[in-house]
C-alpha positions in Angstrom: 3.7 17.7 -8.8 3.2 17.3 -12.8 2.7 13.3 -13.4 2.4 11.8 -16.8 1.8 8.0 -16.9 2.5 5.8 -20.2 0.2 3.0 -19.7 0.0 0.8 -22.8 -3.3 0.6 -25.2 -2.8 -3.2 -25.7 -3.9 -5.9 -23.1 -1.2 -6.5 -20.6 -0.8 -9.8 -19.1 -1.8 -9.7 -15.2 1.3 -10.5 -13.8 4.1 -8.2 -16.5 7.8 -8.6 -16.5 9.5 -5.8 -14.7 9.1 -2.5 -17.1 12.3 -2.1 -20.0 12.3 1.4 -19.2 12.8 2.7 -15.2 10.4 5.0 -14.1 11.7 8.8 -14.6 11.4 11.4 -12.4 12.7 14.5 -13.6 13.0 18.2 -12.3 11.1 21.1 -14.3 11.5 23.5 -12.2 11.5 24.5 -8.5 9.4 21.9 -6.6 7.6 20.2 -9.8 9.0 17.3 -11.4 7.4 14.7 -14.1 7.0 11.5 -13.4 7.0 8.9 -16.1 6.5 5.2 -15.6 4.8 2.1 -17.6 2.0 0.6 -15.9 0.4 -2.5 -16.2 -3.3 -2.7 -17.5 -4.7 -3.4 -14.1 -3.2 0.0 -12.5 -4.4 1.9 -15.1 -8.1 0.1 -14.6 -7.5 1.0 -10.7 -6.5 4.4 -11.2 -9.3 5.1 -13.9 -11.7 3.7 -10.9 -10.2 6.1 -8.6 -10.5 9.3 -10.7 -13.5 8.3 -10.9 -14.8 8.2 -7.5 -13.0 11.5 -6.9 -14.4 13.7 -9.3 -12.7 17.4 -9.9 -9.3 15.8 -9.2 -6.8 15.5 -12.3 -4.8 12.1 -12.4 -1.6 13.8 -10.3 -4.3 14.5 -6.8 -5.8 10.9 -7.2 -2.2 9.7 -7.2 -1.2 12.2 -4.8 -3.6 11.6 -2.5 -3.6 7.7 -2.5 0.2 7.9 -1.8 -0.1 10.3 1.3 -2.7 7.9 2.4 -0.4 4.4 1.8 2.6 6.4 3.7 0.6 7.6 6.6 -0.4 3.6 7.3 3.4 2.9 6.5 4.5 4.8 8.7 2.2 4.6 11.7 3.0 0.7 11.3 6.6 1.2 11.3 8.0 4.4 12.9 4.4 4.9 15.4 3.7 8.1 13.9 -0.1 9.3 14.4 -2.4 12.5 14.8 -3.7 10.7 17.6 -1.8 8.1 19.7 -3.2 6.2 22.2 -0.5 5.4 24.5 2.2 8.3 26.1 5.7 7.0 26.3 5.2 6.9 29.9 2.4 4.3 29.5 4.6 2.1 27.6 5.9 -1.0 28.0 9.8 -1.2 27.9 10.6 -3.9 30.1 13.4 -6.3 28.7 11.6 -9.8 27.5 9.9 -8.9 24.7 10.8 -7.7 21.0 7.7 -5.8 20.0 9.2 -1.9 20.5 6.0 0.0 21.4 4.3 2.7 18.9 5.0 6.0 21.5 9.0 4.2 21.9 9.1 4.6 18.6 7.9 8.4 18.1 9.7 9.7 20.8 13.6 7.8 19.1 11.6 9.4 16.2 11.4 12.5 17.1 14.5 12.5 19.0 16.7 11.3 16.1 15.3 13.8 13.8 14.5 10.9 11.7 17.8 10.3 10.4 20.5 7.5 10.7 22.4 8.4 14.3 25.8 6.6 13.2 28.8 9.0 13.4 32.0 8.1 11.8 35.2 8.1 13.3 36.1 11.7 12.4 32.5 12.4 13.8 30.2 12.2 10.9 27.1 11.8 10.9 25.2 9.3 8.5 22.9 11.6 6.4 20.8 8.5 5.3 16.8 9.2 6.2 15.6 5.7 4.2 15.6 2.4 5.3 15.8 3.4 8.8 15.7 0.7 11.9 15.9 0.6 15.3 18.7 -0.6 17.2 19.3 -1.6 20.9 22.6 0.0 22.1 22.6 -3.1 25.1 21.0 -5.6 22.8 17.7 -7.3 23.3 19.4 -10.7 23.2 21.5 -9.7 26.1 19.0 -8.6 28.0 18.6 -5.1 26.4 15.1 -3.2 27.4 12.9 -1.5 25.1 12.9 2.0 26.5 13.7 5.1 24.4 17.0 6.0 26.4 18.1 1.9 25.0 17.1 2.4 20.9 18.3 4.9 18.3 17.6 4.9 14.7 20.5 3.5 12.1 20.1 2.9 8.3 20.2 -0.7 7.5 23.5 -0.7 6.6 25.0 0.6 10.4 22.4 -1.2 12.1 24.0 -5.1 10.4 27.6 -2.9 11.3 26.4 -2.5 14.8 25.3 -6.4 15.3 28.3 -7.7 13.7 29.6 -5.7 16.6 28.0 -6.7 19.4 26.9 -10.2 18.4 30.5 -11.4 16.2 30.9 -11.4 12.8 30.5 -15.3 12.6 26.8 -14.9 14.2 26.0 -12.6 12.3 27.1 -15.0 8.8 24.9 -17.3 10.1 22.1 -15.7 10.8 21.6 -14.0 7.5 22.6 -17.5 5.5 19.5 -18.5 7.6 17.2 -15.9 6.4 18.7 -16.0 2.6 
């Protein structure tokens, strides 16, 4: 990956309005792209840092590298992904009475999903979206639903709010998210 970075030569307050320009990313050619964004004066301090403690590394491997590091803790918080779990699925908890869905749950509806939405539309399409994944409870925790693998399935946010509007009423649903506005 090419990265160029326009970080402004004049002090930046700490706390900048959002950037005029979007950050850019823009193909060059097969796998390489630039990436062009403003940063504020304390990224630029903090990358400058960085670089620093990683000498023989050009500005795109210190970025590189601190971004595979962010996602990994991402998504070992979220999805349960990790070189080295602690727990098999078969060790896990998936009794009905408790939210939490446990880390090797979560690889296995991973894995098993293929990390993508698992919605199909009437005509039997599947949802392509692989961002802003959740997981659902096809027999819903609030009615009783466990937490096993064979229960949960991955849906983008936008089928998972379809599927509770389902189960749980569209009224319900309104005031819940009025709640959480």
């Amino acid at each position: 990956m090419f990265l160029t970075s326009t970080v402004e030569q004049e002090a930046l307050p700490s706390n900048p309005a959002p950037p005029d320009k979007p950050a850019k990313v823009e193909p060059l050619a097969p796998a390489r792209y630039k990436v062009e964004f403003t940063a504020s004066e304390d990224l630029r301090d903090k990358l400058k840092r960085l670089e620093a403690l990683t000498p023989g590394c050009d500005l795109a491997s210190v970025i590189d590298a601190a971004v595979s590091e962010k996602l990994e803790r991402v998504e070992t918080k979220r999805y349960g992904q990790t070189n080295k779990p602690r727990k098999d699925l078969e060790d896990a908890d998936t009794t009905p009475g408790g939210r939490n869905i446990s880390a090797p749950v979560k690889r296995a509806v991973w894995e098993r999903d293929g990390s993508q939405c698992t919605f199909f539309s009437d005509e039997g399409t599947r949802c392509p979206e692989r961002h802003r994944l959740e997981f659902h409870h096809d027999n819903p925790y609030a009615l009783g639903g466990d937490r096993s693998a064979n229960n949960i399935r991955l849906l983008c946010k936008t089928h998972n709010a379809f599927m509770a509007e389902r189960d749980y009423g569209k009224e319900k649903m309104d005031q819940f998210r009025r709640r959480s506005a």
